[in-house]
N, C-alpha and C positions, 0 to 999 in steps of 0.2 A: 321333360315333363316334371319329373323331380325340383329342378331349380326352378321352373312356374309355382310351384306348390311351396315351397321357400319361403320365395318373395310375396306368393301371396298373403303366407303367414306372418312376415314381415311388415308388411303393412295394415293387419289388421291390429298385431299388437301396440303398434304406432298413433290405431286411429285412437286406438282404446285410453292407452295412456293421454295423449292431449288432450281427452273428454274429461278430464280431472286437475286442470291446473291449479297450482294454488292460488291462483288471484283472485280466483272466484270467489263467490257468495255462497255457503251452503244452504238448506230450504228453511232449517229452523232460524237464522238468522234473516233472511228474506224474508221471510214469513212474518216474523214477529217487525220491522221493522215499517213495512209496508204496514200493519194492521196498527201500530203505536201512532202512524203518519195518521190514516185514515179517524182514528180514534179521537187525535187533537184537530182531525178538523171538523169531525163529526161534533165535536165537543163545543164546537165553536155557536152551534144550531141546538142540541138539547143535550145538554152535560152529563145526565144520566146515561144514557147509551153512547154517548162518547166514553166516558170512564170505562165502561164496561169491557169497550172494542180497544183499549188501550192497556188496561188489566191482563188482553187476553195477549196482545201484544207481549208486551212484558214477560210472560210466563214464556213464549215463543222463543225470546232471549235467554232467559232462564235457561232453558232445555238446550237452548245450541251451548252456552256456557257449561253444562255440565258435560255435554257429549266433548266438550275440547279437552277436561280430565282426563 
């Protein structure tokens, strides 16, 4: 029973870790990047609210850049 309870603890640490690769994208970067996308195309249709959705973008980059300090 011991060695069930092991290996089960072994593979939860397992799952935990690969849930964190680094090739990923983190949210502030995703976030801001998706929003700068949608921003220049929104922008494409009424340039006021596209700047806007693109400003906020930017800021989104902004924040994941300082969280990598």
């Amino acid at each position: 029973m011991d060695q069930l309870v092991q290996k089960a603890g072994a593979v939860r640490a397992h799952d935990n870790t690969a849930s964190t690769a680094k090739g990923s994208i983190s949210g502030n970067l995703r976030i801001g990047i998706i929003l700068l996308l949608v921003g220049l195309l929104v922008g494409l249709i009424n340039s006021f609210v596209g700047s806007i959705i693109a400003i906020i973008g930017i800021v989104f980059i902004v924040l994941w850049l300082l969280d990598e300090l």
